[in-house]
C-alpha positions as CSV (number, residue, x, y, z in Angstrom):
1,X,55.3,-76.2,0.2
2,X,52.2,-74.3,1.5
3,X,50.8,-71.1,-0.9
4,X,48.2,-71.0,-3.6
5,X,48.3,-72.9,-7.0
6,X,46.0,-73.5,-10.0
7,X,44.7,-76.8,-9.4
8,X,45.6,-78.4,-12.9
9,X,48.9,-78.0,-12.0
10,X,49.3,-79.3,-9.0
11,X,47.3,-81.0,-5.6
12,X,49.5,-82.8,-3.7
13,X,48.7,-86.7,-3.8
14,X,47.2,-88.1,-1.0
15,X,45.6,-84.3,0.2
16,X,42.3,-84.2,2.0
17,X,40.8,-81.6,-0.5
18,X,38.2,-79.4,0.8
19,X,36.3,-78.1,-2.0
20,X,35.2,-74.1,-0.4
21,X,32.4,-71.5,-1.8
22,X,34.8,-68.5,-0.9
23,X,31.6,-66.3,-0.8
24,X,30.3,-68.1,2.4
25,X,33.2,-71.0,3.9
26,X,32.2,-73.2,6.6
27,X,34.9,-72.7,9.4
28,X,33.8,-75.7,10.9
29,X,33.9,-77.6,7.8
30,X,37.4,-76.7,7.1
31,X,38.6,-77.2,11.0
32,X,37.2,-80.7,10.7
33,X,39.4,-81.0,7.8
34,X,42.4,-80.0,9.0
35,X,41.8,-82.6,11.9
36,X,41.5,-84.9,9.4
37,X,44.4,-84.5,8.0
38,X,46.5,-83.9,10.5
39,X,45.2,-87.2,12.1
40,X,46.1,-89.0,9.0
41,X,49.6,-87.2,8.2
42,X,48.0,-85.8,5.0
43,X,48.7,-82.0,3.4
44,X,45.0,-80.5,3.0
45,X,44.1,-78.8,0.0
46,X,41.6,-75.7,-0.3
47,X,40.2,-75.6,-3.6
48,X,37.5,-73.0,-5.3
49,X,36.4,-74.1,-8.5
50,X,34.8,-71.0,-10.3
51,X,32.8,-71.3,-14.2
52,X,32.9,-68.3,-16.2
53,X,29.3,-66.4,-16.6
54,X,28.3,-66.2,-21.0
55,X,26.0,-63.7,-22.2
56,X,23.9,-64.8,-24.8
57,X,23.2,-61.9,-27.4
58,X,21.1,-62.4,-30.1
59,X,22.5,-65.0,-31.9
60,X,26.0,-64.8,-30.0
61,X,27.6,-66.0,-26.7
62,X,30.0,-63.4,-25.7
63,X,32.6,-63.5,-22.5
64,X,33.7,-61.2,-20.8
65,X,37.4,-60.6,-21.3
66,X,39.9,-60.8,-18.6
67,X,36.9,-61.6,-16.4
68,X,38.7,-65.3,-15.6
69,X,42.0,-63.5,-14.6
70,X,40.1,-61.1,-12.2
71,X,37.9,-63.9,-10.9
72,X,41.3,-65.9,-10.4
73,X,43.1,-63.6,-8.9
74,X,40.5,-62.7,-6.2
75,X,39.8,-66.0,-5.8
76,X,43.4,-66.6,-4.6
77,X,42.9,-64.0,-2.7
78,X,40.2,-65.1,-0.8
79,X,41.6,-68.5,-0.4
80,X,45.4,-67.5,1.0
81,X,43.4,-65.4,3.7
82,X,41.1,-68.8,4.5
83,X,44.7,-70.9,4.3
84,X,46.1,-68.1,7.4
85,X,42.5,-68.1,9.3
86,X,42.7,-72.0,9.0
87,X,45.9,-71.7,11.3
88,X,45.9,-75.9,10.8
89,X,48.8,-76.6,12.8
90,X,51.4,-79.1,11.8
91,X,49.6,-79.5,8.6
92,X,50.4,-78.6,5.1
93,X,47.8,-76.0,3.7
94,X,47.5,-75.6,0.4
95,X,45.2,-73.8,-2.2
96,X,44.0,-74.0,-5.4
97,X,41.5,-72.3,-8.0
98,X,40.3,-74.2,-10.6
99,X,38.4,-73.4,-13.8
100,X,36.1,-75.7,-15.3
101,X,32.4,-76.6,-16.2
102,X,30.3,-78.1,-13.6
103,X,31.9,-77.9,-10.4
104,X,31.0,-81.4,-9.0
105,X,33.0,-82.7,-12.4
106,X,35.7,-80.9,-11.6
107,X,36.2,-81.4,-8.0
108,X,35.9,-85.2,-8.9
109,X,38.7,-84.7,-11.5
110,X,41.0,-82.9,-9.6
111,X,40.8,-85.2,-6.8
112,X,41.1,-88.1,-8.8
113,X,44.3,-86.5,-10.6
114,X,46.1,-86.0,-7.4
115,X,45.1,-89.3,-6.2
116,X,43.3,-87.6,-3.2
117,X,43.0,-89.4,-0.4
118,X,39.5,-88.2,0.6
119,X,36.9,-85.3,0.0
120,X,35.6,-83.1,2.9
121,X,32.8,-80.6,1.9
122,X,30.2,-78.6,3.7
123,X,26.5,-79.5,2.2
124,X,23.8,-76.9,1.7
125,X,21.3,-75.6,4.2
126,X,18.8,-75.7,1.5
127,X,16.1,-78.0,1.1
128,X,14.6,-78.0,-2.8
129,X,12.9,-80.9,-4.4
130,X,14.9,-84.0,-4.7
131,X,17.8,-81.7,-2.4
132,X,16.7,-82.3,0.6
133,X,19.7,-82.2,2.4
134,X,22.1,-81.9,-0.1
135,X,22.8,-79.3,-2.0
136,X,23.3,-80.0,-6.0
137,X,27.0,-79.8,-6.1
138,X,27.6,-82.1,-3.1
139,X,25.3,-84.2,-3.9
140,X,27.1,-85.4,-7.2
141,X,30.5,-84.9,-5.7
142,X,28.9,-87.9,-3.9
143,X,28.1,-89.9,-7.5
144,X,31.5,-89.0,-8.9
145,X,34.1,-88.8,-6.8
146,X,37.0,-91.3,-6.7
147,X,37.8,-91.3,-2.6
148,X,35.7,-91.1,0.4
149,X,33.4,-88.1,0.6
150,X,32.6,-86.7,4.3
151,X,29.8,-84.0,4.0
152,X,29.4,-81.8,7.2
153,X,25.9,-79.3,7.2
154,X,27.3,-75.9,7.4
């Protein structure tokens, strides 16, 4: 069953998830992925975690309405043109858009929910103090995650 899901509903146990930043994917990140699984008779699973932005006003936080369904939406989107592009053959391609707080947590939690058999994420070209080569969210997918972790630089 390849097509795009919500990730707390489903990730196929045993997926290679690829955890993607839809606004700038490493190709090369996600091909190494697919090989991956393919070489290991896994499905792969694309997954865009987003958090919704608050505005603090005064002495209120106020969120945007209907701003998560439009964020979803193009988020799937994005994703189900990445899934075609990935042209992965003889592999299962599947996507999924998650919701949560910080995206390292919930990258770990979804793979550990679907049992995933390992992570495969691109890390950040960035270098900031105590990020040298990692970028923030890659480098506590590394502290947290349940599986194997392969970070590629973009």
């Amino acid at each position: 069953m390849a097509g795009t899901t919500v990730a707390s509903d489903w990730v196929e146990m045993g997926a290679i998830l690829a955890p993607v930043d839809i606004a700038d994917p490493s190709m090369d990140v996600l091909g190494r992925a697919c090989q991956l699984a393919r070489g290991l008779g896994a499905p792969l699973t694309l997954l865009y975690v987003f958090t919704l932005p608050t505005y603090a006003y005064g002495e209120g936080t106020v969120m945007t309405l209907g701003l998560s369904r439009r964020i979803e939406s193009a988020a799937h989107g994005a994703l189900e043109e990445l899934r075609t592009a990935l042209a992965c053959e003889g592999v299962v391609v599947d996507a999924s858009v998650a919701q949560g707080g910080h995206p390292a947590e919930t990258i770990a939690r979804i793979a550990s929910e679907g049992r995933c058999r390992m992570i495969v994420m691109a890390t950040s070209d960035r270098t900031t103090a105590g990020h040298d080569f990692l970028g923030r969210v890659t480098d506590r997918v590394l502290r947290l995650a349940p599986c194997p972790v392969l970070t590629m630089r973009r």
